[in-house]
N, C-alpha and C positions, 0 to 999 in steps of 0.2 A: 642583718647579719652580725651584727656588734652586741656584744656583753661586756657591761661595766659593773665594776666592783660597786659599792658605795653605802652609805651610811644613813639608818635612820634616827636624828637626832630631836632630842627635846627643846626646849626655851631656853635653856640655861646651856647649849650647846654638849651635854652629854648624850653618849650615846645608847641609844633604844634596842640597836639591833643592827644589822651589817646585813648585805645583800649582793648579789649576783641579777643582774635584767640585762635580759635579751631581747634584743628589737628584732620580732620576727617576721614583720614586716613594717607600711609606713605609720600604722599607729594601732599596732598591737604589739603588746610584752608580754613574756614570761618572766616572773621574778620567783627567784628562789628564798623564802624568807624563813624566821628561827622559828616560831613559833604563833600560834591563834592572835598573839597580841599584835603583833604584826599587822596582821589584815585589820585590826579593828583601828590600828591611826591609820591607814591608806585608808577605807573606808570613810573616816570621820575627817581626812583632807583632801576626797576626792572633791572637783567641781562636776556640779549637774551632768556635763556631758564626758564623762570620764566614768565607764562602766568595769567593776571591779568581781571577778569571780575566782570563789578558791575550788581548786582543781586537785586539791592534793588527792584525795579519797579514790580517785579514778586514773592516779598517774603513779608509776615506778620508775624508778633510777637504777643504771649498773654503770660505777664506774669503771672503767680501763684504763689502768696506768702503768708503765714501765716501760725498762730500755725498747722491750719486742712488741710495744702495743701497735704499733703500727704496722709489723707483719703480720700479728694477728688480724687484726678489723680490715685495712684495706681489700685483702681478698672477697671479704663480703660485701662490698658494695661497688658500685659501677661510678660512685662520685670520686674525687680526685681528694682525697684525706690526707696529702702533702704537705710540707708547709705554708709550702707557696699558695697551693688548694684551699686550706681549709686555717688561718691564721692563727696564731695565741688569741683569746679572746673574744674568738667570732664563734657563728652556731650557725647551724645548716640542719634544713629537712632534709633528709636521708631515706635509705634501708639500710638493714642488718639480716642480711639474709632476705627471708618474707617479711620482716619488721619494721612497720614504719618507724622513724625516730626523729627527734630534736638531736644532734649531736651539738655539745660545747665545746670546743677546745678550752677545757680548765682543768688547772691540777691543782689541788687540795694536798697530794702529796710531796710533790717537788721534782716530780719526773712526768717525762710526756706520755699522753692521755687524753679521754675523752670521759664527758660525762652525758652517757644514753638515755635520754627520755625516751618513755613512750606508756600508752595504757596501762592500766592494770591487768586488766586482761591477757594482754598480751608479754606481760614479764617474764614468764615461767619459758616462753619461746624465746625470747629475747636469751634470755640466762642460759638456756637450753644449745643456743646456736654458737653462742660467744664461745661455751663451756665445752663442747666437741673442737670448735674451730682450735681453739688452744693447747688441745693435748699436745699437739707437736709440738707447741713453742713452751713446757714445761708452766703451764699458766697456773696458780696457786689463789686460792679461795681465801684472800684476807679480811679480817677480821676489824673490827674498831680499836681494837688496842694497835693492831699492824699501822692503821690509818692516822693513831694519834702520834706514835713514832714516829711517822714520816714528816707531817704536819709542823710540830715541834722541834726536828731538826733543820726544817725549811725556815719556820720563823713565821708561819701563818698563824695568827690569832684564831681564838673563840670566843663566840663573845657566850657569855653566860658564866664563864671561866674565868676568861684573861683580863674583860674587861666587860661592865656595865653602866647603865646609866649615871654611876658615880663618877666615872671616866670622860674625858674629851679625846678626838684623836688625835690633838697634839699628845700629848700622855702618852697613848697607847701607840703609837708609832704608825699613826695611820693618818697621818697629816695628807698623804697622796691621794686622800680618795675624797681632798676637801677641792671647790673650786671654787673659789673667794669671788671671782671674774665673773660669773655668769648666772648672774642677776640671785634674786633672795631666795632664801632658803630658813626654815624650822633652825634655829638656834644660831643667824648666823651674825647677830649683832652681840650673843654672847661670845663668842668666839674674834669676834674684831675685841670686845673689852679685854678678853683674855690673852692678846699677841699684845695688846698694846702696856700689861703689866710687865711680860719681859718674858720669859724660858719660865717652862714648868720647873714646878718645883720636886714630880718626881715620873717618874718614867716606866713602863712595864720594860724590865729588862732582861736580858738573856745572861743564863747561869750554866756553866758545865760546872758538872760535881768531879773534885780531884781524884777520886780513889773509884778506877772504873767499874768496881764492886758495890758502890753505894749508890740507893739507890731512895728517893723522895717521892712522894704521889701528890702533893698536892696541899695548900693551906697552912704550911710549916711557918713558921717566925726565921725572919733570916737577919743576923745580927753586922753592924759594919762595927769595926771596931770596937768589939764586945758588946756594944752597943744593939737593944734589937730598933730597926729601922724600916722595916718592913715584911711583906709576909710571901707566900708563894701560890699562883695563882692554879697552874699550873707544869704537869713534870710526868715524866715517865724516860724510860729510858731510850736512849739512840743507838741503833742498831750499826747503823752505818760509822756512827762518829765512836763507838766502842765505849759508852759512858754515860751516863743519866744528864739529861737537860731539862733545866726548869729555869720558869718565865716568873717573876717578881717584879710587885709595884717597891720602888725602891725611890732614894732621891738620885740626880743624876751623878753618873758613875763613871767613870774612865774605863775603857777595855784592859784586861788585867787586875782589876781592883779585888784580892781577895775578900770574901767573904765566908759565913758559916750561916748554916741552916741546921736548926732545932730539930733532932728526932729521936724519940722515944729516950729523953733526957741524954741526948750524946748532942754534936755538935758535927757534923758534918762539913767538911773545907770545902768549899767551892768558891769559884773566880768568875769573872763579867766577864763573856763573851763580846764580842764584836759579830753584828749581824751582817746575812742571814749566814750561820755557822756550816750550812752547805748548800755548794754553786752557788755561789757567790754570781758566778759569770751565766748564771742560767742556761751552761747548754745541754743538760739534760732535757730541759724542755722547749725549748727552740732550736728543734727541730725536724 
């Protein structure tokens, strides 16, 4: 019933790829991973008795997120989708109506939710049953850009974006999902030589742009002190925070520290955030 976040790292302790595994029982997982490459290092550091199948081709996903996600869904099921029910974190076999499911308690956007596994086959009913049950609660069909807005003002990473195997998760702010304690792991003697030189030397940081009119997409040059010092990983704007947020490999930075970002030969003023720049206190989603 446990999902952990966590990291697949190389020799040199950068990172390969980020992950989601659910223990769905006592030695079987679901892992949600980025891409084909993925499966081929699990593959190639499975042991003998450690059997590996990708599922993707025959499985769909609909997530459910927001204030009313949970007067929507719970109606459709007979299991207890409460907090106390069903935890941050954790996954539970289900229905959704007729729909068997994997449910996750995880939000990708920064508000509470679910993310629904089940079939392919069975998607269109799944989508079908969610998409009635929510007329009443005003439920709205969002999009990948809807998804990276929320994302980006939560302060969740991508990796392929924000950060790649160039990166360690000291760097990328993803030190929590390292656990030094609990015996070896793919990169992790690089990673002891890397604490033991001192504090990275630059950090993926959080930017709001000053003028809630301007607005950056992405790979901009962002200058400290006229100086250019680093670039922009990714950015799009924040709906909730009223203002364009973008994520830059920078050196390390004080909260308030202006800066400017290069676009289409102008100069954009934007200043360092202090994370994560919404709920702080998490309780949109713990609860």
């Amino acid at each position: 019933g446990a999902v952990t976040y966590t990291l697949l790292l190389d020799e040199a302790g950068g990172i390969l790829s980020d992950l989601t595994v659910a223990r769905l029982a006592d030695q079987h997982f679901q892992i949600g991973a980025n891409s084909p490459a993925d499966l081929d290092v699990l593959l190639r550091a499975a042991p003998d008795d450690v059997r590996i199948r990708d599922i993707t081709a025959g499985t769909c996903c609909v997530g459910v997120w927001g204030p009313l996600a949970r007067d929507l869904v719970q109606p459709l099921t007979r299991d207890d989708l409460s907090h106390q029910g069903l935890g941050y974190f954790r996954a539970r076999r289900t229905h959704i109506g007729e729909v068997p499911v994997t449910a996750m308690r995880l939000s990708y956007v920064g508000e509470l939710g679910w993310e629904l596994y089940t079939t392919a086959d069975l998607g269109l009913r799944l989508w079908d049953t969610l998409w009635e049950a929510g007329q009443r609660h005003g439920v709205v069909a969002a999009g990948r850009s809807a998804f990276n807005s929320l994302r980006l003002e939560k302060g969740y990473r991508a990796w392929g974006d924000d950060m790649t195997s160039e990166h360690t998760p000291y760097e990328a702010g993803l030190g929590f999902a390292v656990r030094m304690d609990k015996g070896d792991f793919t990169g992790r003697e690089a990673l002891l030589a890397l604490a033991a030189r001192g504090e990275p030397v630059r950090r993926l940081t959080a930017l709001t742009l000053d003028d809630p009119a301007a607005v950056v997409l992405g790979k901009e040059p962002v200058y400290v002190g006229g100086s250019p010092a680093g670039y922009v990983t990714s950015a799009g704007y924040g709906y909730t925070l009223g203002r364009c947020v973008a994520y830059a490999w920078l050196p390390p930075l004080a909260p308030g520290t202006p800066v400017h970002i290069a676009w289409f030969g102008e100069k954009a003023a934007a200043t360092v955030a202090e994370e994560p720049l919404f709920d702080p206190q998490m309780t949109h989603i713990l609860k």
